[in-house]
GUMI-993328 format. One record per residue (C-alpha): residue number from 1; residue in three letters; x, y, z. Coordinates in steps of 0.02 Angstrom, whole numbers, plus 50000, padded with zeros to 5 digits. Layout:
BEGIN
+------+------+-------+-------+-------+
: resi : resn :     x :     y :     z :
+------+------+-------+-------+-------+
:  NUM :  ALA :     X :     Y :     Z :
...
+------+------+-------+-------+-------+
This chain:
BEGIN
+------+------+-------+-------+-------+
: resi : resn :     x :     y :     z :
+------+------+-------+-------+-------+
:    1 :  UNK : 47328 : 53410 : 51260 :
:    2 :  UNK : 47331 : 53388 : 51442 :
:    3 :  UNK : 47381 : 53575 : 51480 :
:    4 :  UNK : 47231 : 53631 : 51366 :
:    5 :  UNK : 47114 : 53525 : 51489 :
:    6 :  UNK : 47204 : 53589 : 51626 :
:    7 :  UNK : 47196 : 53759 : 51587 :
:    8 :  UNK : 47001 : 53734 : 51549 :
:    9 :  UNK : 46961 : 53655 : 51703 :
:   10 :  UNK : 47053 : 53794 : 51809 :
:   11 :  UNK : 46936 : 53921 : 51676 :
:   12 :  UNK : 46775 : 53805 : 51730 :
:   13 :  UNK : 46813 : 53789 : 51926 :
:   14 :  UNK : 46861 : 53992 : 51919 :
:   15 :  UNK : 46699 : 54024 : 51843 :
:   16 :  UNK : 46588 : 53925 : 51966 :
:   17 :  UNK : 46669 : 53997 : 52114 :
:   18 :  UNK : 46635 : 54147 : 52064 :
:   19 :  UNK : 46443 : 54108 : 52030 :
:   20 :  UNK : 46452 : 54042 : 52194 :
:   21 :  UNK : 46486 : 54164 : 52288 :
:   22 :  UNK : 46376 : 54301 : 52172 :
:   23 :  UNK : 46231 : 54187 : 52241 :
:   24 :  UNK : 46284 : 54194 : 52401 :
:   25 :  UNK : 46301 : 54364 : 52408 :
:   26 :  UNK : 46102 : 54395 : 52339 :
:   27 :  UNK : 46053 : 54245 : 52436 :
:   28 :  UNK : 46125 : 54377 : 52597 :
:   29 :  UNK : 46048 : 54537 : 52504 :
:   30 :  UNK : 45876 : 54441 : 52490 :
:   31 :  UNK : 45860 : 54374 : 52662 :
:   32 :  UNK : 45923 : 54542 : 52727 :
:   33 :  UNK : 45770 : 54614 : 52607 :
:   34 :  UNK : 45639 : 54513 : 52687 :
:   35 :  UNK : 45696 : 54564 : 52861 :
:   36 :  UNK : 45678 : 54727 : 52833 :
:   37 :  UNK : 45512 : 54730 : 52744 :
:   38 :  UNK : 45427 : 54610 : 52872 :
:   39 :  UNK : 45495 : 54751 : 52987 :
:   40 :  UNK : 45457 : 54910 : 52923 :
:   41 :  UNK : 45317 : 54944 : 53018 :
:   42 :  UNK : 45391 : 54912 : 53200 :
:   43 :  UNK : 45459 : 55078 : 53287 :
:   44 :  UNK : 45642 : 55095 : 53281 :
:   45 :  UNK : 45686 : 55081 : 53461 :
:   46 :  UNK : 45604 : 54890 : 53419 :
:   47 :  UNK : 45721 : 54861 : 53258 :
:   48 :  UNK : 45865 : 54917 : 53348 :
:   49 :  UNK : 45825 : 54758 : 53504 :
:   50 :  UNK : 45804 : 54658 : 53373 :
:   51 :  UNK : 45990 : 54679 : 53300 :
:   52 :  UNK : 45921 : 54743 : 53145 :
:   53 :  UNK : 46013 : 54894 : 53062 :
:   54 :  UNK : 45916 : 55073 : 53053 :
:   55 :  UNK : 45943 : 55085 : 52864 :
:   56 :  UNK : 45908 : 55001 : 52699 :
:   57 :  UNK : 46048 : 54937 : 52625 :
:   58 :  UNK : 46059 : 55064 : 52467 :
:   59 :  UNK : 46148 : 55214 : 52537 :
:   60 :  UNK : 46072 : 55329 : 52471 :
:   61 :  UNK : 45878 : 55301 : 52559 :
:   62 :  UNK : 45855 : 55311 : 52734 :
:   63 :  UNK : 45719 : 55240 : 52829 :
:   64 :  UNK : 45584 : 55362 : 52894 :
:   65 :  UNK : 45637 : 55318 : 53088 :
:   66 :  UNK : 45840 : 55394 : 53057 :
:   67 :  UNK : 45766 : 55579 : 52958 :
+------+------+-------+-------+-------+
């Protein structure tokens, strides 16, 4: 009996750390988001004092500043 609870809560505690850190991750993604749309319309050389990266954060777009 006890090894089935144990084994459950090690299921339960494996699950919520992973949930965790999914959140944190698109808690990063959406701040990041909001960054980069409050910037858009600055000039690069402005993004790029700012600390901001010259890219989205897909790969495969590119802002209209790095063409």
């Amino acid at each position: 009996m006890w090894t089935l609870l144990l084994w459950l809560n090690q299921k339960i505690v494996a699950s919520y750390e992973l949930l965790k850190s999914k959140y944190q991750a698109q808690k990063a993604r959406r701040v990041m988001r909001r960054q980069m749309a409050m910037t858009r319309h600055l000039p690069a050389y402005l993004r790029r004092d700012m600390g901001l990266p010259p890219y989205t954060e897909r790969e495969d777009t590119r802002s209209k500043d790095s063409q």
